[in-house]
C-alpha positions in Angstrom: -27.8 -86.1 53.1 -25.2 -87.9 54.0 -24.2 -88.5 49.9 -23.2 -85.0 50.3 -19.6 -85.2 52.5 -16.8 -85.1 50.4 -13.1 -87.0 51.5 -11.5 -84.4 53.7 -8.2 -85.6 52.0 -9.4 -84.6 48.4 -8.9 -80.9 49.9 -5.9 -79.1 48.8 -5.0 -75.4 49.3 -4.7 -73.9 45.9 -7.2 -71.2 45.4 -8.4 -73.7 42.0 -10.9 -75.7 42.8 -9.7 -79.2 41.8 -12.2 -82.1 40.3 -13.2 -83.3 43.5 -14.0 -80.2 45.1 -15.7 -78.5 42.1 -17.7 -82.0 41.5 -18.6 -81.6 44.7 -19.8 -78.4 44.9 -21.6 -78.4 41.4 -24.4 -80.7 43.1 -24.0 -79.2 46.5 -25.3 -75.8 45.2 -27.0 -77.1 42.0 -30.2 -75.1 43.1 -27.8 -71.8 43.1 -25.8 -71.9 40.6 -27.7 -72.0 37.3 -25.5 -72.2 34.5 -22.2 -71.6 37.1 -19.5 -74.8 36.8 -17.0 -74.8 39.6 -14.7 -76.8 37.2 -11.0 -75.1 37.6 -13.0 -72.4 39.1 -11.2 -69.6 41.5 -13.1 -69.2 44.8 -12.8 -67.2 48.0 -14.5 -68.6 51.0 -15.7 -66.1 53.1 -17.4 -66.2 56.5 -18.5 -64.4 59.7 -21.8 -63.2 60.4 -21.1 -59.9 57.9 -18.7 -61.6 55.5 -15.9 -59.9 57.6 -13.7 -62.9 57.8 -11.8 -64.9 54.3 -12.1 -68.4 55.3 -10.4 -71.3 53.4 -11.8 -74.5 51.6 -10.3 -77.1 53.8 -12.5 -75.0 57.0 -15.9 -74.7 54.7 -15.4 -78.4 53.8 -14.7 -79.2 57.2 -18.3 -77.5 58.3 -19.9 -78.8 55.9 -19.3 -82.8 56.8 -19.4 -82.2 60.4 -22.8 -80.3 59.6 -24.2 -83.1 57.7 -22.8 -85.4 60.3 -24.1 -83.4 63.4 -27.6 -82.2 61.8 -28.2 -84.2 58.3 -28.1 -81.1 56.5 -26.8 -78.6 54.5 -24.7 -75.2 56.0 -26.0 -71.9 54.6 -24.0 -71.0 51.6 -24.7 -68.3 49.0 -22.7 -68.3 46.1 -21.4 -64.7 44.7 -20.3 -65.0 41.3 -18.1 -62.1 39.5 -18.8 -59.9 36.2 -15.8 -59.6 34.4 -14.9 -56.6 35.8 -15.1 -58.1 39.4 -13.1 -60.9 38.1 -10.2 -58.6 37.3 -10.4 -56.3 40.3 -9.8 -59.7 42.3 -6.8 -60.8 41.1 -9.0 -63.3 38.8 -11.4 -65.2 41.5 -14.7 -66.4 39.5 -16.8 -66.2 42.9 -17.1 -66.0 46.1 -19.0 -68.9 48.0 -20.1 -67.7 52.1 -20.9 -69.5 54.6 -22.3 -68.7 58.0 -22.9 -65.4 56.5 -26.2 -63.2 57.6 -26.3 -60.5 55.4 -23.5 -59.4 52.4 -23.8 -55.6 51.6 -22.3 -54.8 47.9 -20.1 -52.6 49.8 -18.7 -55.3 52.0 -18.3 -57.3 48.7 -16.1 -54.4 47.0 -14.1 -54.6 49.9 -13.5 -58.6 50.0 -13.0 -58.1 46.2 -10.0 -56.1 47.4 -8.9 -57.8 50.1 -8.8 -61.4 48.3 -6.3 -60.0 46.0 -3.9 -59.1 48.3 -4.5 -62.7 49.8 -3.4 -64.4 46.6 
């Protein structure tokens, strides 16, 4: 597994994913995503047991080598990918990728659909 951590300092803050990051994450979740490239791809990290909590990349990158380091395998992630009309109602994010998330209600998603806009 450990072919999976990715250079903490190829993490930058923009809410793009850059070519490492989506590189990355294109074989990290290649089981999940189907058709779905993170290239230049706009994605909101969210976390907490009820998706209650919008993380950042550096922090899900960060769990995901230590978690690989620690226990040689992957964090659970689920990636939540927008119709267009999501997609607008965001402020333009393509997805949503949790982690360390239990259980995602569409109702909590409308709300994190709301709340990342106002976070751009």
């Amino acid at each position: 597994m450990h072919s999976q951590i990715i250079d903490s300092t190829l993490i930058d803050n923009n809410i793009k994913l850059n070519k490492y990051e989506s590189d990355f994450l294109n074989d990290y979740l290649k089981e999940q995503r189907d058709t779905f490239d993170f290239s230049q791809k706009r994605i909101a990290f969210i976390t907490g047991s009820s998706g209650s909590i919008i993380g950042n990349k550096k922090d899900y990158f960060k769990d995901i080598n230590k978690w690989d380091k620690d226990y040689n395998s992957k964090i659970v992630t689920s990636l939540v990918i927008f119709n267009d009309n999501e997609k607008e109602l965001s402020g333009g994010y393509d997805a949503i990728l949790t982690y360390w998330v239990k259980l995602l209600t569409d109702k909590r998603k409308q709300k994190i659909i709301g709340q990342i806009k106002i976070c751009r």
